[in-house]
DOMARKE-581130 format. One record per residue (C-alpha): residue number from 1; chain; z negated, y negated, x; residue in one letter. Coordinates in steps of 0.001 Angstrom, whole numbers, padded with zeros to 6 digits. Each point is the difference from the previous one (the first is absolute). Example, Ala and Ser with C-alpha at 12.3 -4.5 7.8 and 13.67 -1.06 7.14 Angstrom:
2
R    n  chain       pz       py       px  res
R    1      A  -007800   004500   012300    A
R    2      A   000660  -003440   001370    S
% end
This chain:
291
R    n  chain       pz       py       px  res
R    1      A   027955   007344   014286    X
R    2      A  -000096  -002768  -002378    X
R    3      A  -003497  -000418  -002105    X
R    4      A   001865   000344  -002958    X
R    5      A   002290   002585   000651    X
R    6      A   000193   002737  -002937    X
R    7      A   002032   002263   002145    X
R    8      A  -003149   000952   002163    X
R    9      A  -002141   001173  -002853    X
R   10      A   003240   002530  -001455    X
R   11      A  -000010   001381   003391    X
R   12      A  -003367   000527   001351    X
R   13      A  -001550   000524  -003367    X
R   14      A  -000201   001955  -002346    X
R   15      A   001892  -001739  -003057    X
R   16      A   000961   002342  -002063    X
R   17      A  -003974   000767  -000647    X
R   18      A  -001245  -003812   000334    X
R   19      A   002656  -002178  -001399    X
R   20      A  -001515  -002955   001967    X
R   21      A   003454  -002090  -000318    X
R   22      A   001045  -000693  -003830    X
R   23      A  -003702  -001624  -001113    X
R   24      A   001324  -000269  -003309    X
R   25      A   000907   003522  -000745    X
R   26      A  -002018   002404  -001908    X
R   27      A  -000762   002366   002977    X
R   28      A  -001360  -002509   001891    X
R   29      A  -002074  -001595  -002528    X
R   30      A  -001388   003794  -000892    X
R   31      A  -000687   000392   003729    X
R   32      A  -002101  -002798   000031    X
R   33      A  -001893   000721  -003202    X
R   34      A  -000991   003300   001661    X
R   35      A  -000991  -001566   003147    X
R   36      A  -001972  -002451  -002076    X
R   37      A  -001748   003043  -001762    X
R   38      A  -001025   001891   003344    X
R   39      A  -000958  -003460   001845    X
R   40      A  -002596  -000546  -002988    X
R   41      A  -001519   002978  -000987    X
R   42      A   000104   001868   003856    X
R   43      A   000134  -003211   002253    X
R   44      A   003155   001926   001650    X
R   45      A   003039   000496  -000401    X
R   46      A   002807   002306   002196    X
R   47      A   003014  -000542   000101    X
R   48      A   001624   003565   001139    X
R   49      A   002428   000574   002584    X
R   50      A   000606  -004229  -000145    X
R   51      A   002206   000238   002928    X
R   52      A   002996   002717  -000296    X
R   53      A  -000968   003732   001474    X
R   54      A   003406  -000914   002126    X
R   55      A  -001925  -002880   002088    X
R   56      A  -003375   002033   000422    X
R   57      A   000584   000800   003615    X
R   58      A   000862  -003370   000770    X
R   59      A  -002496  -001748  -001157    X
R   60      A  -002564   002105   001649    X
R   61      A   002218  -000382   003492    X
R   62      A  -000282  -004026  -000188    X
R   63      A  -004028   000634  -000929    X
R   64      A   000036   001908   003034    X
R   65      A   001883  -002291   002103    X
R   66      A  -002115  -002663  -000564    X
R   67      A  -003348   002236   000276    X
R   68      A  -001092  -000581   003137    X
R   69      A  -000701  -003925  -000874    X
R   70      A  -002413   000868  -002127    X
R   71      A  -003022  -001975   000579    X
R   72      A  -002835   002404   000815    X
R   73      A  -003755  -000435  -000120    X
R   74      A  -003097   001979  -001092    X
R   75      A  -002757  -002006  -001335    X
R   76      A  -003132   000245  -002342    X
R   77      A   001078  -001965  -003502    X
R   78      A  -001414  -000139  -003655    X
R   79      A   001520   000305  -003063    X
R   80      A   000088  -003801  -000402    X
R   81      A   001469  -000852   002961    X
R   82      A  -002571  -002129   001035    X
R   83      A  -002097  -000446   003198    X
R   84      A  -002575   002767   000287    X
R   85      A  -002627  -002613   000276    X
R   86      A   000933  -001923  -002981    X
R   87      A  -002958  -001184  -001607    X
R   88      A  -000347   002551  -003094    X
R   89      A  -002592   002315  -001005    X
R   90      A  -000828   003002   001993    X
R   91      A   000752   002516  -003184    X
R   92      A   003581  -001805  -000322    X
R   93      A   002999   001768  -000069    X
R   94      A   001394  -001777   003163    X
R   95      A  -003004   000868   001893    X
R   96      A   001974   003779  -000238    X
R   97      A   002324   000282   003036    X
R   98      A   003034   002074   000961    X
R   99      A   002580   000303   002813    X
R  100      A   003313  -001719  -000405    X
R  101      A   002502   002024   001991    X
R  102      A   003308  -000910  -001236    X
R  103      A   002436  -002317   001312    X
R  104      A   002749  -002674  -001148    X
R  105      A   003162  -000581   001231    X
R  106      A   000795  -003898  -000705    X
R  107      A   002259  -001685  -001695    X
R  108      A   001622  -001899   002914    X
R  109      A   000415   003636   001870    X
R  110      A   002074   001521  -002895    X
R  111      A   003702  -000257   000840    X
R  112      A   001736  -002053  -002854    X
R  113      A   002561   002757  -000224    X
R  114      A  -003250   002569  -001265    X
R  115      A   000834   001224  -003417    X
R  116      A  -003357  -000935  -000504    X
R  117      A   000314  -003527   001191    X
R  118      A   003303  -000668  -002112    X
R  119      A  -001255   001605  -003085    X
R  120      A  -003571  -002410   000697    X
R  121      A   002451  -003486   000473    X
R  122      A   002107   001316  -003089    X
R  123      A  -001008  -002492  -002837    X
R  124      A   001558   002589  -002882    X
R  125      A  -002284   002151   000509    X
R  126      A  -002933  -002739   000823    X
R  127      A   000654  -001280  -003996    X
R  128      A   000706   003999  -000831    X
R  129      A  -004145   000467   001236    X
R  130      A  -001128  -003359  -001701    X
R  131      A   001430   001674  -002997    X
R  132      A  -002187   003084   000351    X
R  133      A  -003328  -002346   000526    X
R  134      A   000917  -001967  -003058    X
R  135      A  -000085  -003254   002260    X
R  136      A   003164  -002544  -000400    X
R  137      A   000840  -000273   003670    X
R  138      A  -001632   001423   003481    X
R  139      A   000600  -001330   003107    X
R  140      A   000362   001676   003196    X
R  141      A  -002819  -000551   002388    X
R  142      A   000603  -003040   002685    X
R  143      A  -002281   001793   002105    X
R  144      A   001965   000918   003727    X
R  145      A  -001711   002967   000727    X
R  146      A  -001234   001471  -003293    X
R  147      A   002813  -000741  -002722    X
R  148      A   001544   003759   000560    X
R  149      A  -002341   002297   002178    X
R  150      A   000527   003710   000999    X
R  151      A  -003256   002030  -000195    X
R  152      A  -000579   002618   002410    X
R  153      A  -002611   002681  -000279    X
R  154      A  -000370   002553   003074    X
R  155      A  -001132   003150  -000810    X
R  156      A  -003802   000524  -000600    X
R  157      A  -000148  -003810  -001144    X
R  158      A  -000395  -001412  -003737    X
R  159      A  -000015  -003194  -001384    X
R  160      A  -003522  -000869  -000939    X
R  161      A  -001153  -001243  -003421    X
R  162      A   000880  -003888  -000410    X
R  163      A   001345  -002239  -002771    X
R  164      A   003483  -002077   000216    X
R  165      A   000063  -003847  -000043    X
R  166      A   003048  -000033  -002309    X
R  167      A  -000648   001348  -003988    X
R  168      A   003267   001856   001019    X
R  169      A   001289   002210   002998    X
R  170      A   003454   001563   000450    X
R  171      A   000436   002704   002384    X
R  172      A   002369   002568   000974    X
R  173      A  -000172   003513   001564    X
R  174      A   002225   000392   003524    X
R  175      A  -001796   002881   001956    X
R  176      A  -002488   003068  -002062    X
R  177      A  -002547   001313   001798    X
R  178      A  -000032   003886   000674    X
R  179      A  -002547  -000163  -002634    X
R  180      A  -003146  -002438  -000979    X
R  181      A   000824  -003757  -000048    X
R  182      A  -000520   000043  -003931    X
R  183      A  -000053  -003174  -001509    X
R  184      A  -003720  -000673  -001814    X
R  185      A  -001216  -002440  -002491    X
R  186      A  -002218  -000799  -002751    X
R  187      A   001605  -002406  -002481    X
R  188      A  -001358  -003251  -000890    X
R  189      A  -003542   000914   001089    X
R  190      A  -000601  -003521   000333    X
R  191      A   001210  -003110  -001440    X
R  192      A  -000667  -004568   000662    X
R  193      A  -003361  -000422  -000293    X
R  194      A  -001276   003510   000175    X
R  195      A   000389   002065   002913    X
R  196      A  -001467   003120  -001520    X
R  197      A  -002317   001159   002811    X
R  198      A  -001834   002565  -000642    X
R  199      A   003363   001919  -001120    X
R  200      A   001648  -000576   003221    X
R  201      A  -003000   000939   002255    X
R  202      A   000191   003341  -001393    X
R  203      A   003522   000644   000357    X
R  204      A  -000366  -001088   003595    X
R  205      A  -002680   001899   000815    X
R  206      A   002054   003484  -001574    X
R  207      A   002479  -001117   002568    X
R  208      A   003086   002389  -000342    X
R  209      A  -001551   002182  -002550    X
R  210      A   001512   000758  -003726    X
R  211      A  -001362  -002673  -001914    X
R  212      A   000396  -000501  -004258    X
R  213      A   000975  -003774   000973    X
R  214      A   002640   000249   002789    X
R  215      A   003553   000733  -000244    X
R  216      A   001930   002207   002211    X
R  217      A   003583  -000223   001019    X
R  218      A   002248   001290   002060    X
R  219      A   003361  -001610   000770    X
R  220      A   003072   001316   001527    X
R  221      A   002528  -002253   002277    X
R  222      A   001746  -002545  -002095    X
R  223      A  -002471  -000545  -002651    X
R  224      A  -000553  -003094  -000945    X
R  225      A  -003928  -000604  -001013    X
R  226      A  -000819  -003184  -001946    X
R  227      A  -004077  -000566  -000077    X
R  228      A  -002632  -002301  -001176    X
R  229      A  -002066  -000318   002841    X
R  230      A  -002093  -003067  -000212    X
R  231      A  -002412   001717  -002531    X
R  232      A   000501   003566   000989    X
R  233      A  -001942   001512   002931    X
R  234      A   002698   002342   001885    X
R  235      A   000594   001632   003220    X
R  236      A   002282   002744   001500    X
R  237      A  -001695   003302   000760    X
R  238      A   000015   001343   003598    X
R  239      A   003488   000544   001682    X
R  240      A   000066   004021   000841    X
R  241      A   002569   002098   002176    X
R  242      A   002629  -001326   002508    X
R  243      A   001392  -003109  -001762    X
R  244      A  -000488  -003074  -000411    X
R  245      A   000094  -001669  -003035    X
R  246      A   001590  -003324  -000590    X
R  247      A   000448  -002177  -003179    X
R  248      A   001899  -003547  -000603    X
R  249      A  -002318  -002577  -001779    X
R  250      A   001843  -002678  -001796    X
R  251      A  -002100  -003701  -000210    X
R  252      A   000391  -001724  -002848    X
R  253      A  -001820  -003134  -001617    X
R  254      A  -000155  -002641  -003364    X
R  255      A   000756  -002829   002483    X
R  256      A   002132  -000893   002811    X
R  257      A  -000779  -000352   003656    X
R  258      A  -003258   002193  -000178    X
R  259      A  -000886   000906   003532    X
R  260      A  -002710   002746   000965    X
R  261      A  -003609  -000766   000908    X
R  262      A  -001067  -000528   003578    X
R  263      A  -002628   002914   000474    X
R  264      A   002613   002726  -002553    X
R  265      A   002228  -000999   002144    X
R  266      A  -001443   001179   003677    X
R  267      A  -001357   003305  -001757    X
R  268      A   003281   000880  -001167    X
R  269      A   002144  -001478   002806    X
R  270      A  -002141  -000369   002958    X
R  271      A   001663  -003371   000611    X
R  272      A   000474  -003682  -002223    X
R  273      A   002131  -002693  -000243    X
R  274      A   000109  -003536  -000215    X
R  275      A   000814   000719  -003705    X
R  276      A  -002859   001290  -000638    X
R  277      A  -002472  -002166   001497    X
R  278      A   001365  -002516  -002501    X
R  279      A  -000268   002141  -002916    X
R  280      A  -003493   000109   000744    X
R  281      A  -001066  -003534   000010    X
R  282      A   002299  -000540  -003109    X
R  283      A  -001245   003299  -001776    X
R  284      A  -000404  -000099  -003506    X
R  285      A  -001963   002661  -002120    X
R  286      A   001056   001305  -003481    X
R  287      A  -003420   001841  -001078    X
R  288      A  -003668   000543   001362    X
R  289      A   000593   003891   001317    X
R  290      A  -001535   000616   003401    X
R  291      A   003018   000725   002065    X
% end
């Protein structure tokens, strides 16, 4: 499939509801007010039924496929992302732990003929979703392994409480759950320069209680979920019945050539590349948050 190629988003998607191709036609430009709306006052935005009822089943069948590459491995983390030992006060939010039980299918493991992994390469729909952020152009991640990445959650596993590194995350729904897996968050709870602790300590601590300052969704398969992660603490409740549950996240960034982080990379993946160790040394940061 070429990058470029409109044909793939009239047939996979749903058009007729997100008229991603004409950018200078009224329904598109109303689309993207209202996805400007929902990104600032909720954080979230979804993006119903994204992908066409008609390629449901296959989309969960190559999530399936793929599956059993997931990347698996239960460990104690924080919030943060951090070591466990970091150097931080002993009433700091990080020094709260959970269980990360999910695991990632990676990029390199993801056949190219995915619907996911054609609709991730497709550059229409890369400049349709810098649109929605209000940003003039996003690039597609250079990172090998964690560009395009299938999430798989096994039933009686969640994904805890953490932040993303990217203002932005893209993600899209290719397996439900019997039932649980709801995606959580509380909006903008902190921002650069303030990380808002005392806030976030409590809504660990209620765990996967109700709480006035967290958001609860549930998606269905093809929904397409645009989120502002990098200031929102979110996770995704615990997986319950028979199924698994599996969701496409789409990497996106302001600059070109951005490669993952050498110790995000081993939680997620179990494994690094040469790539990476060379982001590392060359690493730039873009504001003072702890992770």
């Amino acid at each position: 499939m070429k990058e470029n190629d409109p044909l793939f988003l009239e047939q996979f998607t749903n058009s007729s509801e997100y008229p991603l191709l004409n950018h200078e036609s009224n329904a598109y430009k109303d689309l993207i007010k209202k996805l400007h709306s929902e990104l600032e006052e909720k954080g979230c935005a979804v993006l119903k039924s994204f992908i066409k009822t008609k390629w449901h089943k296959k989309i969960e069948k190559e999530g399936e496929q793929v599956a059993p590459h997931a990347y698996y491995k239960q460990e104690t983390v924080n919030a943060y992302n951090v070591p466990l030992n970091a150097d931080l006060p002993e009433d700091h939010p990080a020094k709260i732990t959970m269980q990360r039980e999910n695991a990632f299918v990676a990029r390199d493991l993801i056949p190219q003929t995915n619907i996911i992994h054609q609709l991730y390469e497709n550059n229409l729909f890369t400049r349709f979703l810098a649109d929605c952020f209000q940003y003039e152009k996003f690039y597609q991640l250079a990172d090998p392994l964690a560009g395009l990445c299938l999430n798989v959650l096994n039933p009686g596993c969640s994904h805890p409480w953490h932040y993303d590194i990217n203002e932005f995350t893209v993600s899209l729904l290719t397996k439900k759950s019997t039932s649980g897996g709801n995606f959580r968050y509380s909006p903008a709870i902190r921002s650069p320069g303030n990380e808002n602790l005392a806030a976030v300590k409590q809504i660990l601590l209620n765990g996967d209680a109700p709480h006035p300052e967290v958001n609860d969704i549930s998606l269905e398969v093809g929904d397409l979920q645009l989120f502002k992660g990098r200031y929102s603490l979110h996770h995704v409740s615990p997986v319950q019945g028979e199924s698994q549950r599996h969701t496409a996240i789409f990497a996106y960034t302001l600059e070109p050539s951005v490669i993952g982080g050498v110790e995000r990379t081993k939680q997620l993946f179990g494994r690094t590349l040469p790539a990476h160790e060379k982001a590392e040394r060359e690493k730039v940061r873009t504001d003072e948050l702890l992770d």
